[in-house]
BALUM-715817 format. One record per atom (N, C-alpha, C): residue in one letter; x, y, z. Coordinates in steps of 0.1 Angstrom, whole numbers, plus 2048, in hexadecimal, padded with zeros to 3 digits. Example, Ala and Ser with C-alpha at 12.3 -4.5 7.8 and 13.67 -1.06 7.14 Angstrom:
# residues 2
A8847C784E;A87B7D384E;A8847DF84E;S8807EA847;S8897F5847;S88180084F;
This chain:
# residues 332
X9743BA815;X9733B1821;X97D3A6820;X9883A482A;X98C39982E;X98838E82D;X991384828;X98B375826;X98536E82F;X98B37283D;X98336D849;X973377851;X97A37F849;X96C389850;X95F382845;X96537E839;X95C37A832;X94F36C834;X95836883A;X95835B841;X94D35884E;X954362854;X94B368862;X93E36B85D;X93A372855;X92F37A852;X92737284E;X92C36383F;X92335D83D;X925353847;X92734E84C;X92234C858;X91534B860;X91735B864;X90D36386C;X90035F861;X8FE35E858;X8F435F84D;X8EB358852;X8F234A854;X8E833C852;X8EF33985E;X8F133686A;X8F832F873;X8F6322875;X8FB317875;X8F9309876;X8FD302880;X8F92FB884;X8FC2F4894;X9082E8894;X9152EE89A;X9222EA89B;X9212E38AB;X9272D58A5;X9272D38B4;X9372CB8B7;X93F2D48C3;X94A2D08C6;X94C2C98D3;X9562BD8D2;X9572AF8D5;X95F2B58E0;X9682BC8E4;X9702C08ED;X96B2CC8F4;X9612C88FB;X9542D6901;X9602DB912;X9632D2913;X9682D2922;X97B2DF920;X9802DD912;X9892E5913;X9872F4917;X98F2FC91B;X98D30A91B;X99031190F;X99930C907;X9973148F9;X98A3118F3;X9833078F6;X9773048EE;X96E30C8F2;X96A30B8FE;X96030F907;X96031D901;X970327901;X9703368FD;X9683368ED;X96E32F8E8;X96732F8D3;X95532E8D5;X9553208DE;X9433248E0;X9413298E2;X9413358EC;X93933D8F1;X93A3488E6;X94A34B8E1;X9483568D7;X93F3548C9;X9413468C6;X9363458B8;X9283458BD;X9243418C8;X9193448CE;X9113528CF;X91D3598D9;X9183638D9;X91736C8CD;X91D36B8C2;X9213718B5;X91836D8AB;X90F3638AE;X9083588A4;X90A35A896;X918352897;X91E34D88E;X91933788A;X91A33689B;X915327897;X90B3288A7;X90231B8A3;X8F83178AD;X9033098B7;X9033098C1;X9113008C7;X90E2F78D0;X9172E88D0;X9132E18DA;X91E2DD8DD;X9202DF8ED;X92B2D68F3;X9292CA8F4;X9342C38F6;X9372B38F6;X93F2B3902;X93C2AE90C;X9412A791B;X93C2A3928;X9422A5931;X93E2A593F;X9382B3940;X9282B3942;X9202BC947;X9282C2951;X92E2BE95B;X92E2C3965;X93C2CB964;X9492C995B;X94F2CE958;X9512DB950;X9452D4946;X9422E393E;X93A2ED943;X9322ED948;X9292F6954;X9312FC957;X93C2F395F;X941301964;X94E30D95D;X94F304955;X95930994B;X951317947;X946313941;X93E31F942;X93B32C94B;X936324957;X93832C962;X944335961;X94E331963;X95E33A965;X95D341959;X95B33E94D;X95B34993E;X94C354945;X94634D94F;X93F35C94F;X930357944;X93134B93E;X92334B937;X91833E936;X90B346935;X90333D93C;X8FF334932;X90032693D;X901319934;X8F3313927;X8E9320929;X8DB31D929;X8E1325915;X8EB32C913;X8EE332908;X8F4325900;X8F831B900;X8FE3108FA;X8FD305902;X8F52F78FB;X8F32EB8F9;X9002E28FD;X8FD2DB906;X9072D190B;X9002C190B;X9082BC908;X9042AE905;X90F2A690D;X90E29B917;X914293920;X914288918;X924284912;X91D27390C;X91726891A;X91926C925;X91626392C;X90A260932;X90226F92D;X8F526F934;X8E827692E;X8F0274921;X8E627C918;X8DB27890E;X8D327B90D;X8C7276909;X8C02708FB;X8CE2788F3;X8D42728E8;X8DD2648E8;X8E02618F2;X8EC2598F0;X8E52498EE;X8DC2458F4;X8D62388EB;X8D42388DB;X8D02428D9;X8C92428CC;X8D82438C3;X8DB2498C8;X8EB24B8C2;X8F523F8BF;X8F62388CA;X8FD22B8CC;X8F52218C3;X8E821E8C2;X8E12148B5;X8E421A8AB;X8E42278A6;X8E9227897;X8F722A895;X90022E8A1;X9102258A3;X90C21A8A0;X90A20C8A4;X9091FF8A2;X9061FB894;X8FA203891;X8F41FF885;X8FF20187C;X90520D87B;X911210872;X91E206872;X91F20687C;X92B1FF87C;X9281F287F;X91E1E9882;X91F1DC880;X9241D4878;X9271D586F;X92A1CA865;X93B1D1863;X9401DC871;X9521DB873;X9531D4886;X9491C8883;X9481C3891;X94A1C98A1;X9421D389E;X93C1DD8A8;X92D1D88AA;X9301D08B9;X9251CC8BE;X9191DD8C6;X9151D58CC;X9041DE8D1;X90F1E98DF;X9141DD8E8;X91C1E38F4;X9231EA8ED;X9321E48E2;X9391EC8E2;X9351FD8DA;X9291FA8D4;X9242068CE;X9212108D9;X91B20B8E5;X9172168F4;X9242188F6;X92D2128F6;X93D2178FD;X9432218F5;X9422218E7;X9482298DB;X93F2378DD;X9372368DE;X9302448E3;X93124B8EF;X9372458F8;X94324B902;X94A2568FE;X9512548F0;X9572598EF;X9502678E9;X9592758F0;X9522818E6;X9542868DA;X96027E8D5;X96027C8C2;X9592778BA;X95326A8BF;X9492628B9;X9372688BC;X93B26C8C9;X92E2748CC;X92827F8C5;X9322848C1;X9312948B7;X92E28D8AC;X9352898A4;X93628089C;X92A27C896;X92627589D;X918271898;X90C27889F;X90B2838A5;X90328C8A6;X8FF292899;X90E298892;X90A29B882;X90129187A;X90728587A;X90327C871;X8F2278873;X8EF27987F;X8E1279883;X8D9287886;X8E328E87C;X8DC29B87C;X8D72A3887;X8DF2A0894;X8E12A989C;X8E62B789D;X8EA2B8894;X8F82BE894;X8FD2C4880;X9012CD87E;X9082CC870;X9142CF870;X91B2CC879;X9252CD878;X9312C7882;X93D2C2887;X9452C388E;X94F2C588E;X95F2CD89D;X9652D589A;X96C2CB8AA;X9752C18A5;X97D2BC8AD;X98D2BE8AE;X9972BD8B4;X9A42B78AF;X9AC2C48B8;X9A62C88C6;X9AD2D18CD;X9B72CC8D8;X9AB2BB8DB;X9B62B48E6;X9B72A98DE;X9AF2A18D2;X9B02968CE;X9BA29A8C1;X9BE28B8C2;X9C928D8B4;X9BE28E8A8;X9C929489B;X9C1292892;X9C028988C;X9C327588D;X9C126F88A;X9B726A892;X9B226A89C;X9A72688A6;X99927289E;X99E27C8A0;X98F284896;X98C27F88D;X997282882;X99627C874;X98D26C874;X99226887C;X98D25887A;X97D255884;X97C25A88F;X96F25D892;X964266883;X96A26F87B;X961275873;X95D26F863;X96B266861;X96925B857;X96324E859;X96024A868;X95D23A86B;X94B24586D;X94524C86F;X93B24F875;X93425C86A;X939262867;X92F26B85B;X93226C84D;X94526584B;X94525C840;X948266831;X94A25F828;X94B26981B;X93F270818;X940276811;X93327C808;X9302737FC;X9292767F5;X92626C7E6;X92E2717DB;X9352687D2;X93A2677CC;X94B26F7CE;X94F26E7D9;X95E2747DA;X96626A7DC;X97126A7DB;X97C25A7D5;X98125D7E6;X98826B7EF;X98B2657FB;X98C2787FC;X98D27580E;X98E280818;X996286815;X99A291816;X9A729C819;X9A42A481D;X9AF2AE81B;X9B02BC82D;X9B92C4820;X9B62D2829;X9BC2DF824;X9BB2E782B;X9C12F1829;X9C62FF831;X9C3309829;X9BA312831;X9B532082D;X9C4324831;X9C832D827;X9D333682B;X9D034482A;X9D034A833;X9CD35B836;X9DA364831;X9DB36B827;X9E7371826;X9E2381826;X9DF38882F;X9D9392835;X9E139E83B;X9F239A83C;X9F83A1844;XA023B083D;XA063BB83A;XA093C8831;XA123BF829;XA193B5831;XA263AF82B;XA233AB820;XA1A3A5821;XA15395817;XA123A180B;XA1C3977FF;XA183A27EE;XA0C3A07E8;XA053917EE;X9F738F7E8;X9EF38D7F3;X9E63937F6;X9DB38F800;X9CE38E7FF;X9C6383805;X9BD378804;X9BF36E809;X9B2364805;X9B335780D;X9B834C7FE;X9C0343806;X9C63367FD;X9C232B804;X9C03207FD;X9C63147FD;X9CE30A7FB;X9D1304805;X9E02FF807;X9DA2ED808;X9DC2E17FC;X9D22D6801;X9DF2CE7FB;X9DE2BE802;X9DB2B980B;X9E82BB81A;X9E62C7822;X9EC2C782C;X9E82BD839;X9E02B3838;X9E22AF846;X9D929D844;X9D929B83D;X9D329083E;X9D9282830;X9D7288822;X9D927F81C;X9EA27C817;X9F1272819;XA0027281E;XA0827280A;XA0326A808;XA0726C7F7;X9FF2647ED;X9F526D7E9;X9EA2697DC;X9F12667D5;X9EB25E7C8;X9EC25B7BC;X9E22667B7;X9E92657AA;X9E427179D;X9D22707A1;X9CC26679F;X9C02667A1;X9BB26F7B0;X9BE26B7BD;X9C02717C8;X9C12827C7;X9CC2847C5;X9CF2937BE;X9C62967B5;X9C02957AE;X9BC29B7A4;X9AD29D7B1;X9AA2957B7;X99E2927C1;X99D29F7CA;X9A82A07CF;X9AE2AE7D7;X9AE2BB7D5;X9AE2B77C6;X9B42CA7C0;X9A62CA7BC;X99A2BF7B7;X98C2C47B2;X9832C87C3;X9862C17CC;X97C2C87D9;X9862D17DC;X9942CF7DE;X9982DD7E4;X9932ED7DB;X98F2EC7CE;X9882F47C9;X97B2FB7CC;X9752F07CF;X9652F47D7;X9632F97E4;X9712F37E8;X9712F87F5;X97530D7F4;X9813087EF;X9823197F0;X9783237E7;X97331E7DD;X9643217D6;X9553257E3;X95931C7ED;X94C31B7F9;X951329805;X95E328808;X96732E80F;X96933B80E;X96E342800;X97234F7FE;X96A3527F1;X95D34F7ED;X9563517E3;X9583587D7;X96734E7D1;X96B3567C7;X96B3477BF;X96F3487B4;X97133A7AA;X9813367AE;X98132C7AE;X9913227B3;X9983247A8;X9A63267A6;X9AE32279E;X9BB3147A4;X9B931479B;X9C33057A7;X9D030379C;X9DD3057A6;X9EA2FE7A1;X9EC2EF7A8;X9EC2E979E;X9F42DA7A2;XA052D879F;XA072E07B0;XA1A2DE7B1;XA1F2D67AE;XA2D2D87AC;XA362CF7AC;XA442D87AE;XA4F2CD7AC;XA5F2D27A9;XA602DA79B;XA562D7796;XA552DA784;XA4C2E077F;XA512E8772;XA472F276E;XA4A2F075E;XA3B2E5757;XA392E574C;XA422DF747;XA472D474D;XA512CB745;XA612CC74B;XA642D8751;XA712DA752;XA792D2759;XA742C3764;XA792B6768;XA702AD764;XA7629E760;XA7029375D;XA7128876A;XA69282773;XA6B27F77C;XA5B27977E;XA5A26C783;XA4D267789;XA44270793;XA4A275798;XA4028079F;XA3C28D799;XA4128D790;XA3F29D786;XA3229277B;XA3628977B;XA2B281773;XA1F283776;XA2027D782;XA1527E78F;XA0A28B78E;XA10296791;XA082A1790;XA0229F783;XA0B2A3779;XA062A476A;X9F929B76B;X9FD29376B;X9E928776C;X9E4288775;X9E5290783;X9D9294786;X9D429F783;X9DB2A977A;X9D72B6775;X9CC2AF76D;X9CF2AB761;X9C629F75C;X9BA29875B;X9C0294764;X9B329376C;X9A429776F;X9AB2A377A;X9A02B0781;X9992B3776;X9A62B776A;X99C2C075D;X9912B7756;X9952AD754;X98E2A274F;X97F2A1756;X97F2A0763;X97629B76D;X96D2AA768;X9712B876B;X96D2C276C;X9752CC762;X96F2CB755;X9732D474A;X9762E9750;X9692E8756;X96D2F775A;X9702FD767;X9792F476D;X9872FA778;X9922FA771;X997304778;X99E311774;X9AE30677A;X9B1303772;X9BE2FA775;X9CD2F576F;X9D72F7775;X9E62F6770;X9EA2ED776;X9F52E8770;XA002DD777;XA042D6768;XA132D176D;XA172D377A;XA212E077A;XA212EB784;XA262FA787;XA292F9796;XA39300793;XA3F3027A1;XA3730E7A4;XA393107B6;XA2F3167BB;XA313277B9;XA413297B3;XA403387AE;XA3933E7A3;XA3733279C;XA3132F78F;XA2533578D;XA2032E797;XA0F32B79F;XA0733C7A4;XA163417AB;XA1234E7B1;XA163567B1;XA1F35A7A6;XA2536479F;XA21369792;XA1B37378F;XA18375785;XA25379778;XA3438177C;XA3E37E776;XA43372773;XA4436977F;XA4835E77A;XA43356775;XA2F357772;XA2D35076B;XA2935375A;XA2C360759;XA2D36374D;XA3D35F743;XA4A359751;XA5035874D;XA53349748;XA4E341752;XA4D334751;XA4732D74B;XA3732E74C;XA3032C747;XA22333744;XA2633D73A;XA1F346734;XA11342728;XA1233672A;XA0032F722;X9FB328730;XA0132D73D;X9F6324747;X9E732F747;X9E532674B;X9D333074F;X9D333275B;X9DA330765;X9DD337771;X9E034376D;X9EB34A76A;X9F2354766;X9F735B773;X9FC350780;XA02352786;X9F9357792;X9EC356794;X9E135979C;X9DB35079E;X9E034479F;X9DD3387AC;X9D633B7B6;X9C93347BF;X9CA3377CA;X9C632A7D5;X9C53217CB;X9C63127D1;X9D130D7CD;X9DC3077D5;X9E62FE7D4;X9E62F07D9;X9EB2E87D0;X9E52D97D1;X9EF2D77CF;X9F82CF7DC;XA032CB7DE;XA072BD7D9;XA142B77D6;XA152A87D3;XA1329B7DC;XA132A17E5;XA172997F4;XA162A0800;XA1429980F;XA0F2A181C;XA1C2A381C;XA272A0817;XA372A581D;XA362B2819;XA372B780C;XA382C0809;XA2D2CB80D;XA1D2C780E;XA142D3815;XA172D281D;XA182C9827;XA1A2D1837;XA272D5839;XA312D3836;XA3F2E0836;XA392E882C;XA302EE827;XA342FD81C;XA28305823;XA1C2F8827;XA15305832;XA1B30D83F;XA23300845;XA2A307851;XA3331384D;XA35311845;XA4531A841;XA3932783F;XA2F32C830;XA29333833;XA2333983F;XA1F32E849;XA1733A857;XA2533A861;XA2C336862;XA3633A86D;XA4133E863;XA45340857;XA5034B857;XA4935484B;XA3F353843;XA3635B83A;XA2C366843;XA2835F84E;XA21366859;XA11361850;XA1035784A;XA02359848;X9F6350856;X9E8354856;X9E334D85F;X9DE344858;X9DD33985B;X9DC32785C;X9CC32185F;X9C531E85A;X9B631B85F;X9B830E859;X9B5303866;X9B42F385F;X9BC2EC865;X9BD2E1869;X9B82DA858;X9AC2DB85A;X9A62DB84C;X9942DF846;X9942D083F;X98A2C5849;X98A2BB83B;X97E2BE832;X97F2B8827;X9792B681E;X9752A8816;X96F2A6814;X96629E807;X959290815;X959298820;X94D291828;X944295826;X93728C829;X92D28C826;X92529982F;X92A29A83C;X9282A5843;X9342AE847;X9372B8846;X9432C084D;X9472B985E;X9522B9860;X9592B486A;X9682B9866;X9722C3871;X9772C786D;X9812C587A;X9902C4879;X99D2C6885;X99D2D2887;X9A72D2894;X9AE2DA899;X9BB2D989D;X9C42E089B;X9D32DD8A2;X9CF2DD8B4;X9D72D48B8;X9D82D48C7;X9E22E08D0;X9E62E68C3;X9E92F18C8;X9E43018C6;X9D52FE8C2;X9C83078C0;X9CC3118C9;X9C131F8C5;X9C032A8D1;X9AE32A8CE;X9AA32C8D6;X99C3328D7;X99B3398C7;X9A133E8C5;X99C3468B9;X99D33D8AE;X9A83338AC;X9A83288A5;X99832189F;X9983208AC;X98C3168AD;X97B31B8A7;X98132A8B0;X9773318AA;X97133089A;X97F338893;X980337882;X97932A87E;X97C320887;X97B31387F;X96C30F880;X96531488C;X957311890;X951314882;X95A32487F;X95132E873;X952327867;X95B323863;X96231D858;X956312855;X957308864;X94D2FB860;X93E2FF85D;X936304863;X92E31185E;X92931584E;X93531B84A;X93331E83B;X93130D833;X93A305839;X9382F582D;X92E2EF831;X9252F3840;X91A2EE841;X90B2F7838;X90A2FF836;X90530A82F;X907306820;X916305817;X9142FD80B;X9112F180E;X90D2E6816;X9092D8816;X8F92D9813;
């Protein structure tokens, strides 16, 4: 089975109720109805009732199949707005501005999860992902005991071309700009669980770099080194290297040639980058000239799943990602 079909299926198992903040898009509206109809997830729009209705209407499906929620008229939205307030009071978020903030359908979604409306949400089709991101950290917040948020990329490498095929991870592509050793080390232990939750196999994780096993001395080769360090320390039994260039990581010649006592042995399938410079150029370069497919950013270490989208999503995007949030609500 495909990593995504895999995905899909558990899924289907347990389906968990995703509720997306951009109900009024037409790529959205198309992902709802298919995870709907597919029961993959149980679904709620976020908008103008009267927009989405008919959005429906025109897709041909009836609105009585998927939950729509109006922040402006919906029956939740008191009860919602007091424990907005209550939360955020003491970041001088009065009572009003709490009813105004729930206007919005990021913050709306948002704390649907958090008030257990909901397990899940899947924004970032028209909103930036600093708008998501920050509606899902001011409102459902860390999980317990994680030092900070990050993002990763399911990478699909599925295609005759591709010499290894399966699903990877590619962390931190889209959110944390440049960790410290502690940070990193933070990244490569959930980016583990994550692909552990994801493709139900055990993580092995390389912590990249320019260098493999000493071959440059340089503060950023340092860097990895202690958060390899780290991770193992925190977690004796993950499967983990660094710091290893990424041929290193994924080559099983080359890493017999390089570095032939790693416990990778060149069968990486989590990569834990030094910096967002370097993950997000080595993801892009992967899906637009590797041809792999791209799912994410997938954040991780919240207390509830809440996950982006590129604004330059397709229906199917959005779809995968409905599924994806789904499976981390099912491990929660």
């Amino acid at each position: 089975m495909k990593p995504l079909e895999r995905i899909l299926a558990t899924a289907k198992q347990a389906p968990r109720r995703i509720v997306l903040p951009e109900g009024e898009d037409p790529r959205i509206v198309e992902a709802a109805i298919r995870a709907s109809h597919e029961g993959v997830a149980e679904i709620t729009l976020v908008g103008n009732r009267g927009i989405i209705e008919q959005a429906l209407a025109d897709a041909g499906a009836s609105q009585l199949d998927l939950r729509i929620e109006d922040p402006v008229s919906s029956a939740l939205a008191s009860r919602l707005a007091n424990a907005y307030f209550e939360l955020r009071k003491t970041k001088g978020v009065d009572e009003a501005s709490a009813v105004e903030a729930l206007r919005s359908p990021l913050v709306f979604a948002a704390m649907m999860v958090r008030e257990g409306e909901a397990d899940g949400t899947v924004g970032g089709a028209v909103a930036t992902t600093a708008d998501t991101v920050r509606a899902a950290l001011q409102t459902i917040g860390k999980a317990p005991g994680v030092g900070l948020v990050s993002s990763f990329f399911l990478m699909m490498l599925c295609q005759p071309h591709h010499a290894k095929k399966g699903a990877f991870v590619f962390a931190d592509c889209g959110l944390v700009v440049d960790p410290d050793a502690a940070g990193l080390a933070d990244i490569a232990r959930m980016s583990a669980r994550s692909y552990q939750a994801l493709a139900g196999a055990p993580a092995k994780v390389a912590m990249l770099s320019f260098s493999t096993n000493g071959s440059a001395a340089h503060e950023r080769v340092s860097k990895v080194v202690e958060a390899t360090r780290l991770a193992h320390a925190a977690d004796p039994d993950l499967v983990i290297d660094g710091e290893l260039q990424f041929d290193t990581a994924f080559v099983e010649a080359v890493s017999a040639s390089k570095a032939p006592n790693s416990a990778l042995h060149g069968e990486a399938n989590v990569f834990v980058f030094p910096n967002l410079d370097a993950a997000n150029i080595g993801y892009k370069i992967a899906q637009r000239i590797g041809g792999a497919d791209a799912i994410g950013p997938i954040l991780q270490g919240l207390a509830k799943p809440a996950n982006d989208l590129s604004r330059g999503c397709t229906a199917e995007d959005a779809f995968h990602m409905i599924a994806v949030t789904v499976v981390q609500a099912q491990v929660r």
